[in-house]
C-alpha positions as CSV (number, residue, x, y, z in Angstrom):
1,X,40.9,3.8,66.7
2,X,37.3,2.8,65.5
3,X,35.2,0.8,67.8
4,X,34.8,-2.5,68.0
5,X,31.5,-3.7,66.6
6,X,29.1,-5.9,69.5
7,X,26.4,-8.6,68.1
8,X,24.3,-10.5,70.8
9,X,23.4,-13.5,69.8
10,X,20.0,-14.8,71.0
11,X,19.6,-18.6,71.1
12,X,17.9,-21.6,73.4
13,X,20.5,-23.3,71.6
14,X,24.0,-23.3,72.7
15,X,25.5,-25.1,69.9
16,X,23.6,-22.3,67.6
17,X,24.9,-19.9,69.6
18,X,28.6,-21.5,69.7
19,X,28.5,-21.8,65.7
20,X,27.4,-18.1,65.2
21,X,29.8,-16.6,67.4
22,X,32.6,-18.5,65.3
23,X,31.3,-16.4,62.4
24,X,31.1,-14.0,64.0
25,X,34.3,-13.5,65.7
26,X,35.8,-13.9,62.6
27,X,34.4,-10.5,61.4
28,X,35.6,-8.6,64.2
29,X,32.5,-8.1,66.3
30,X,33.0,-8.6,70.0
31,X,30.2,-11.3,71.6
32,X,27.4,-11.2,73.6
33,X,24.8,-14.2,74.5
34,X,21.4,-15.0,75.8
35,X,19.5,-18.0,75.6
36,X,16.0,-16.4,75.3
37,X,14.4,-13.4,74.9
38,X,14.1,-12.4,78.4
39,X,17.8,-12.0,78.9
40,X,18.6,-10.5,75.6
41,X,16.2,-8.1,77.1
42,X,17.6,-7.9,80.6
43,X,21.1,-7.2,78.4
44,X,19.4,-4.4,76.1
45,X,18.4,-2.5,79.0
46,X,21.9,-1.5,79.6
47,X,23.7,-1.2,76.5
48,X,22.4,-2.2,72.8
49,X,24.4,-4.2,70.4
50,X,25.4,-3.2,67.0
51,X,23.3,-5.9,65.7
52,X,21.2,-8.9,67.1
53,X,20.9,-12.6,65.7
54,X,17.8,-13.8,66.9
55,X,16.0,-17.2,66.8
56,X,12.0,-16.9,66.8
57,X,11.6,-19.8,69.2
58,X,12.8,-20.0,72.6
59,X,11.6,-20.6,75.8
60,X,10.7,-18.1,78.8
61,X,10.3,-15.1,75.9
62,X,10.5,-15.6,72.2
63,X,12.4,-13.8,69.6
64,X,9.1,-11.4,67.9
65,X,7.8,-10.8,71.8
66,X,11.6,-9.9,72.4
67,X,11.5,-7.6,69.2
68,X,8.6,-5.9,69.5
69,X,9.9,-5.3,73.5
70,X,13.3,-4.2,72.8
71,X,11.8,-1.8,69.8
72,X,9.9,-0.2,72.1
73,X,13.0,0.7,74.7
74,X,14.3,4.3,74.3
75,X,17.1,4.0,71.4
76,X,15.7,0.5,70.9
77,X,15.4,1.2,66.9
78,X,18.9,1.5,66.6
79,X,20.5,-2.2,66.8
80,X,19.9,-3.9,63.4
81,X,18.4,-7.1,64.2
82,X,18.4,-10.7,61.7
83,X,16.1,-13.2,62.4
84,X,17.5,-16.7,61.8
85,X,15.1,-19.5,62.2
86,X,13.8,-22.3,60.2
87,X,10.2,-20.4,59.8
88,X,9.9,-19.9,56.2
89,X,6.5,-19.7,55.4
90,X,5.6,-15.7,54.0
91,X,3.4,-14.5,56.8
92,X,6.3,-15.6,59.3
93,X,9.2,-13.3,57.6
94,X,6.8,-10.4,57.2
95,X,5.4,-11.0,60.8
96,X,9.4,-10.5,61.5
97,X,9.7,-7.8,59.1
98,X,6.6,-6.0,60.7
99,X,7.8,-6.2,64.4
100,X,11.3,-4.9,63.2
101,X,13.8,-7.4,62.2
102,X,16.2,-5.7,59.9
103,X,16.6,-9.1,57.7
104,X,16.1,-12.9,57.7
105,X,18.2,-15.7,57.7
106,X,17.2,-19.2,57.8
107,X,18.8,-21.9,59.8
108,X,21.1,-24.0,58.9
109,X,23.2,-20.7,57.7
110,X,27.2,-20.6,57.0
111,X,29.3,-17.9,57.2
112,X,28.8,-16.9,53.3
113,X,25.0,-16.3,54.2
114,X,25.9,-13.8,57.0
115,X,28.6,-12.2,55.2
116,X,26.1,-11.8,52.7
117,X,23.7,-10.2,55.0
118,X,25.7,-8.3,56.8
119,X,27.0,-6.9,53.3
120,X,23.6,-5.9,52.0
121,X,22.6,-4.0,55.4
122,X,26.0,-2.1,55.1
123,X,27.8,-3.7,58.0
124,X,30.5,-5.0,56.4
């Protein structure tokens, strides 16, 4: 029997959060929350997720200071992580790209654009 696949979902917002772990749940990966950066951190500390949705602004930590701290954890490099945010100037995705982020969604998203992205980085 193969594993079940985790994805923490890191949101200040919980109707973001509730929305994406719809999707989510509907392609088989069990769910974790936080509602900032800090406590996705707190979270990574003692087991990483498969992958990580991640919003860029939140309170109390943000989602690139989160990145940049959770890539530099030992086996930090391993969870793919998407940024979804509604950032879309050019120097904002590569900023993401730069500090890690695996891929970039932008808010609102439906369940076609993360099927889509989880198809293109092999998850699916």
């Amino acid at each position: 029997m193969t594993r079940q696949k985790t994805c923490l979902i890191v949101d200040d917002s919980k109707i973001v959060r509730k929305v994406t772990r719809k999707i989510f749940e509907t392609l088989g990966y069990e769910i974790s929350e936080a509602e900032d950066g800090a406590v996705a951190l707190e979270a990574c500390t003692k087991t990483f997720p498969d992958l990580i949705m991640l919003d860029w602004h939140m309170p109390v930590m943000n989602g690139i200071e989160f990145l940049r701290a959770m890539r530099q954890l030992p086996g930090g490099g391993a969870p793919v992580v998407i940024f979804c945010t509604t950032e879309t100037e050019f120097n904002r995705i590569q900023e993401a790209i730069m500090a890690g982020a695996n891929e970039y969604v932008m808010k609102p998203f439906d369940d076609d654009i993360i099927k889509g992205k989880l198809e293109q980085l092999g998850l699916l």
